[in-house]
C-alpha positions in Angstrom: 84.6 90.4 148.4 87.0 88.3 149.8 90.6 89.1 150.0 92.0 85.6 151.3 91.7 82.8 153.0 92.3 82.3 156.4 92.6 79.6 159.1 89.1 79.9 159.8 88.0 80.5 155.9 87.7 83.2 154.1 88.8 87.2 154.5 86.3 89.2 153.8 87.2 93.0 153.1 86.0 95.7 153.2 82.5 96.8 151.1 82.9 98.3 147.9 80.2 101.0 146.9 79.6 102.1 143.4 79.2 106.0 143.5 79.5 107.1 140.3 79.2 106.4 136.4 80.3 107.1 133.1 79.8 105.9 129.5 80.3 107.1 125.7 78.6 104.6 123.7 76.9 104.2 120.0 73.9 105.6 122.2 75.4 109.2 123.0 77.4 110.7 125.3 76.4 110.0 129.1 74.6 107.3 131.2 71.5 109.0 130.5 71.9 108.4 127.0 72.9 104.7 127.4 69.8 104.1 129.4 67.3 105.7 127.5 69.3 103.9 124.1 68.6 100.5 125.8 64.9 101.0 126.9 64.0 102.6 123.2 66.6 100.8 120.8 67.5 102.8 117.9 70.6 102.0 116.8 72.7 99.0 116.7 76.6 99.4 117.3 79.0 101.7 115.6 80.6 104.5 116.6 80.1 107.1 119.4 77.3 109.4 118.9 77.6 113.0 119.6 81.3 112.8 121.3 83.2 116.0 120.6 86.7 115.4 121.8 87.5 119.3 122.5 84.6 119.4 124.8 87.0 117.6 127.0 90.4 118.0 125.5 92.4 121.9 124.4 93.6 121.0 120.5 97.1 119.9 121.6 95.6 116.9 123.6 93.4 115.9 121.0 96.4 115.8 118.2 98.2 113.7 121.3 95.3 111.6 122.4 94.3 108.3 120.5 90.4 108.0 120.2 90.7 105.2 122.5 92.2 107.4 125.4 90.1 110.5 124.9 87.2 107.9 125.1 89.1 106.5 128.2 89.7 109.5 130.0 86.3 111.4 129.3 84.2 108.5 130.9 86.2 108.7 133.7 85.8 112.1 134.0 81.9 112.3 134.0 81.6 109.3 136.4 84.1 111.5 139.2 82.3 114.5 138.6 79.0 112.4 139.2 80.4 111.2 142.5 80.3 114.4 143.9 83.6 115.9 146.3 85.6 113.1 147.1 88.0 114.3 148.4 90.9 111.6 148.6 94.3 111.3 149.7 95.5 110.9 146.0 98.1 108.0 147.7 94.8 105.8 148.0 93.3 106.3 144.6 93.7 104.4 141.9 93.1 103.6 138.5 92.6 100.2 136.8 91.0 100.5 133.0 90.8 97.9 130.0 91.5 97.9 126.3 91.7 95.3 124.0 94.5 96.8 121.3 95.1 100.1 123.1 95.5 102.6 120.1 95.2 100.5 117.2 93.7 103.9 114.9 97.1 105.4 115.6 99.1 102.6 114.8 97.4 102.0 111.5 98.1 105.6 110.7 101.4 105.8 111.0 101.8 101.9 109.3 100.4 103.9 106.6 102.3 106.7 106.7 105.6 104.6 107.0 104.8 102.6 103.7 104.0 105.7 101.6 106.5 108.5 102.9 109.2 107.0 104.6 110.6 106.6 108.4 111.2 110.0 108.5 107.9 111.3 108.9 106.6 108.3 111.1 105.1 110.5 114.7 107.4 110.8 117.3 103.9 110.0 119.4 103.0 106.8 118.1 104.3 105.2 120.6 102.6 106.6 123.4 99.7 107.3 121.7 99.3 103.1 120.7 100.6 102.1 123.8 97.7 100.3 125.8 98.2 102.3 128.9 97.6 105.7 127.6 94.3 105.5 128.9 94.8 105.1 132.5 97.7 107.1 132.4 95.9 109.7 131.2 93.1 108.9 133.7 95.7 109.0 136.7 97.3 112.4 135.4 94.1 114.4 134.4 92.7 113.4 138.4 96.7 113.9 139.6 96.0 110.3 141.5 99.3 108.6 142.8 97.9 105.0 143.4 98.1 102.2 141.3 97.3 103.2 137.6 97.2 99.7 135.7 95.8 98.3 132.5 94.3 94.7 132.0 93.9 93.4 128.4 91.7 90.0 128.4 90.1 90.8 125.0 86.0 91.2 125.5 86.5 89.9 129.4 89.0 93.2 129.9 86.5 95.8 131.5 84.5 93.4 133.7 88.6 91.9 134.9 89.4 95.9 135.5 86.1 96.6 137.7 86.8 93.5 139.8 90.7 94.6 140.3 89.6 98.2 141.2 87.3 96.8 143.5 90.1 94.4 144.9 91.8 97.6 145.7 89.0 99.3 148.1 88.2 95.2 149.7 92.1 95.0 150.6 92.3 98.7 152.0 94.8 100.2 149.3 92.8 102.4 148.0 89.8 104.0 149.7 89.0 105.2 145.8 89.2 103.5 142.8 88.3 104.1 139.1 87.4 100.3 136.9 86.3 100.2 133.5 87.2 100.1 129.8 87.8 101.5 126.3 88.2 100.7 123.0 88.5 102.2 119.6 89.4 99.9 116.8 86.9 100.6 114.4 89.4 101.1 111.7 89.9 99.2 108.1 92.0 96.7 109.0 90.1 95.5 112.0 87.0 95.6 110.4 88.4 93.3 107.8 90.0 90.9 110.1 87.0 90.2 112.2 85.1 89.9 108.6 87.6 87.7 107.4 87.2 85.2 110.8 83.7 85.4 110.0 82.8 86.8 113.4 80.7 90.2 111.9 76.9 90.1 111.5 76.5 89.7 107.5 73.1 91.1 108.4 74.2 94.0 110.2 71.9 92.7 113.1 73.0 92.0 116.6 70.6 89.8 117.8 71.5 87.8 121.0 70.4 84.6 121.5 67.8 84.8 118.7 67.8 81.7 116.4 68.8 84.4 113.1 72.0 85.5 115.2 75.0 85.7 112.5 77.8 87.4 114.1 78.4 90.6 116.2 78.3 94.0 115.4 81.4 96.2 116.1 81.3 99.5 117.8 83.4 101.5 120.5 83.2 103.4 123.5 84.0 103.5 127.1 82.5 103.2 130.6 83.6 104.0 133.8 83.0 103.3 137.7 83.9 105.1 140.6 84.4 102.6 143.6 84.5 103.4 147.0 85.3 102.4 150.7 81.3 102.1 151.6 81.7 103.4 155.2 83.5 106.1 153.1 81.3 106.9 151.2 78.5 106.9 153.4 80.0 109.5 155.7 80.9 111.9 153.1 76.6 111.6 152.1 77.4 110.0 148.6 74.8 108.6 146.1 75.3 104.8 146.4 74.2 102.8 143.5 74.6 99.4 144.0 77.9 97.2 145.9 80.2 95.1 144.0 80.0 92.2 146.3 82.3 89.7 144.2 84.1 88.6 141.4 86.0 85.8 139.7 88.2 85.2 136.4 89.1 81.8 134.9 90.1 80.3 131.5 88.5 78.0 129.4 91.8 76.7 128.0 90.5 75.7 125.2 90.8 77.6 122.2 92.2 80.9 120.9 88.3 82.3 119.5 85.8 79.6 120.2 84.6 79.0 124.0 84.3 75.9 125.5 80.9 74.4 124.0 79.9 72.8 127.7 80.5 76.3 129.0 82.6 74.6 131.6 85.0 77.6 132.2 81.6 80.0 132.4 80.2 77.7 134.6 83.0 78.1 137.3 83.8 81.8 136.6 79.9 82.3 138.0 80.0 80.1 140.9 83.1 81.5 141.6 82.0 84.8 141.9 78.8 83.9 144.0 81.4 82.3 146.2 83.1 85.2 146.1 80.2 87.2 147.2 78.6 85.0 149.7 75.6 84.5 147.9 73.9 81.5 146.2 72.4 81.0 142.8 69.0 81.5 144.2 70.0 84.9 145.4 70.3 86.5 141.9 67.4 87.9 140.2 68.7 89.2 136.9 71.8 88.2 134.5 73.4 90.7 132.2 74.8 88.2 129.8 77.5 88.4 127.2 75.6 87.8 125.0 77.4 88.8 121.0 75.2 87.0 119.2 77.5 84.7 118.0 76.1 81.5 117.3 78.9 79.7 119.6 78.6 81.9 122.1 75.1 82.5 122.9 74.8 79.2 122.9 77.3 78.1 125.3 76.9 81.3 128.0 73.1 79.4 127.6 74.4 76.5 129.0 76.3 77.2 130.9 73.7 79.7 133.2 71.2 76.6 132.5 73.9 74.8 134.5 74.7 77.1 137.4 70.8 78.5 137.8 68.9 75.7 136.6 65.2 76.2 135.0 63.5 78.7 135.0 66.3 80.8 136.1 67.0 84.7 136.4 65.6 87.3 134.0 68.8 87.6 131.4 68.7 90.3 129.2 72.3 91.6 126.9 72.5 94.8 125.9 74.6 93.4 122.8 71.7 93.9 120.8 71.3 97.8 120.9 75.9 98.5 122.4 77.0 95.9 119.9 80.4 94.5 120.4 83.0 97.2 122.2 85.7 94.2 122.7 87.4 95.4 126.1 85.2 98.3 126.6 82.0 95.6 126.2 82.4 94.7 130.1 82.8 97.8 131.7 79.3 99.3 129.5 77.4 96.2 130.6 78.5 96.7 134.6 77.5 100.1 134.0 74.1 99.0 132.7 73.9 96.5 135.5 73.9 99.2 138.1 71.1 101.4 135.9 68.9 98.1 135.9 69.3 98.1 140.0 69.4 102.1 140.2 66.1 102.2 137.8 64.3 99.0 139.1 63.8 97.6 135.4 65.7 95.3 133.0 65.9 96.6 129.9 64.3 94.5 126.8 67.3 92.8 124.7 66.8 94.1 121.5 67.0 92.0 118.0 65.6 89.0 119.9 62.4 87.9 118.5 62.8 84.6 117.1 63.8 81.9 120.0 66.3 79.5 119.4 65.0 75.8 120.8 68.4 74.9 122.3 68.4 78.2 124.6 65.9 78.0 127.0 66.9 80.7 129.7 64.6 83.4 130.5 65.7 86.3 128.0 63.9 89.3 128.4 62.5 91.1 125.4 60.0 93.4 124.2 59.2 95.8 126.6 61.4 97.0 130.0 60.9 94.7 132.6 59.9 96.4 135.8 61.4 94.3 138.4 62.1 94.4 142.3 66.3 94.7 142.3 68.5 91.8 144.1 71.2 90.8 143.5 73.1 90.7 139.5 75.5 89.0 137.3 77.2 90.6 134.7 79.5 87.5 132.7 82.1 89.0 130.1 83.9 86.2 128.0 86.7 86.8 125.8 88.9 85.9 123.1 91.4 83.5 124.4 89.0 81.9 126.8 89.2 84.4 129.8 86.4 84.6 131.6 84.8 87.1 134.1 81.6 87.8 136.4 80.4 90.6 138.5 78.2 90.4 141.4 76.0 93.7 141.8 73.9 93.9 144.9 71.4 96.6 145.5 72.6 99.6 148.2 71.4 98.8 151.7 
């Protein structure tokens, strides 16, 4: 990654390994269950599936905790323990996690209970339960970690914009350890409704990316977590390294509050960006793990705009939209996750609910069956509400 520019170009910093992961997702609780949920599709969306929250939390933290935060702070929690003793100055680790609307559930609560019984019984804990920090706060104080402990809310782009400023923080040398990802838990009435009302939900109940029946996203929530490391770091303390973050970029469409730019002009330079970013060029990358809602204005313009940066026939693309559904903030930070599996595993997972091709989307989606493929390097695009966009470069360990 670069950290400036110099007289004589760009500062590159220091390499950021990937050592462990975590994930509670509509597939179960675990990377293991994400992976195996994306290879043999079963479900599509909705919420978390066999997340107990006092397997992680004594009964006082749960009535404390808003679903978004114990989601938050339990991936974190399994991706540091799958990282293995690191051992870190707590100074130089730091934590940088997404949401979208922080504790919406809560909030609506306590709306709720304001209207029917009064001020008087409205929690003294809404406030830090629907703040949208409360999930890296509670990240930073379950680990006791002293660094930076952030939040980023760019709507869907959120989670890939927190894995690239963790990352930003082992390149520059302030932290030697680093936890990125994303959360969100918003499947409540009033949401549900809202996104209905904009007609942005599947009236099928399908999520089907890039497919020529696509109608709309399906909601669902969950969280995903990555421990980054200082790779010389990591390498002398013997970690598992599964894959580098080797760049990233954000930019805006400016455009329009819901709708991309139909020319994909801002997803066009958020990609290049990011290959800039990581030294590589478009014919280095061998796999794209797309956006992808299956919205028809999306898929359509993430389509063009790949067509655009790659060409024809272009990487294997594959979203795992199609199984996850839409997690908003959390969406980025479960696709980098699967990003890594596809280069830990050596195969691209089909992307389910495509079956029917749409004529004006010719990139090379993959579908069906896994794809068994030799790992270089990946993109992982997230593109928001608002117009923010942002890309991941993944490279394979070595």
């Amino acid at each position: 990654m670069q950290v400036g520019i110099g007289a004589d170009g760009p500062i590159r910093g220091r390499r950021v390994a990937v050592t462990g992961l975590g994930a509670v997702t509509c597939c179960g609780v675990g990377v293991d269950a994400l992976w195996d949920g994306l290879l043999h599709p079963s479900v599509v969306g909705g919420a978390v599936r066999g997340f107990e929250p006092t397997d992680w939390f004594g009964p006082k933290e749960v009535r404390q905790l808003d679903r978004f935060a114990q989601l938050s702070i339990a991936s974190a929690d399994m991706a540091v323990t799958g990282a293995g003793e690191l051992g870190v100055d707590p100074a130089k680790a730091g934590v940088v996690f997404a949401t979208g609307v922080g504790g919406l559930e809560t909030l609506a609560t306590q709306v709720g209970v304001f209207n029917e019984k009064g001020p008087d019984r409205v929690s003294p804990r809404l406030v830090p339960m629907m703040m949208a920090n409360a999930g890296a706060a509670g990240i930073s104080m379950r680990l006791g970690w002293r660094g930076p402990s952030e939040v980023i809310c760019t709507a869907c782009a959120a989670g890939t914009h927190a894995i690239a400023a963790a990352a930003r923080l082992i390149a520059t040398g302030r932290c030697d350890v680093a936890i990125g990802g994303g959360s969100e838990a918003s499947m409540v009435p009033v949401a549900l409704a809202a996104f209905a009302n904009m007609t942005a939900l599947s009236t099928s109940g399908f999520s089907r990316p890039f497919d020529a029946r696509r109608d709309g996203f399906v909601m669902t929530e969950g969280a995903a977590a990555l421990v980054l490391e200082d790779w010389d770091r990591a390498l002398a303390r013997g970690a598992t390294i599964y894959a580098e973050v080797a760049g990233a970029a954000s930019t805006a469409d400016a455009h329009h509050i819901t709708a991309p730019a139909p020319d994909g002009a801002g997803a066009v330079a958020c990609m290049e960006l990011a290959l800039a970013d990581a030294d590589i060029t478009p014919a280095d990358v061998g796999h794209i793990n797309a956006h992808g809602t299956s919205t028809p204005l999306n898929d359509l313009a993430e389509a063009r705009a790949i067509g655009k940066v790659f060409g024809e026939p272009g990487p294997l693309v594959t979203s795992t939209k199609g199984v996850t559904g839409h997690g908003l903030a959390a969406a980025g930070a479960i696709e980098a996750v699967a990003a890594v599996l596809t280069i830990h595993h050596a195969t691209i997972p089909p992307t389910a609910g495509y079956e029917e091709p749409d004529p004006e989307i010719t990139i090379r989606v993959v579908h069906g069956e896994p794809r068994p493929w030799q790992p270089a390097a990946v993109l992982s695009n997230s593109f928001g509400f608002g117009g923010h966009n942002g890309c991941l470069v993944l490279l394979p360990p070595g």
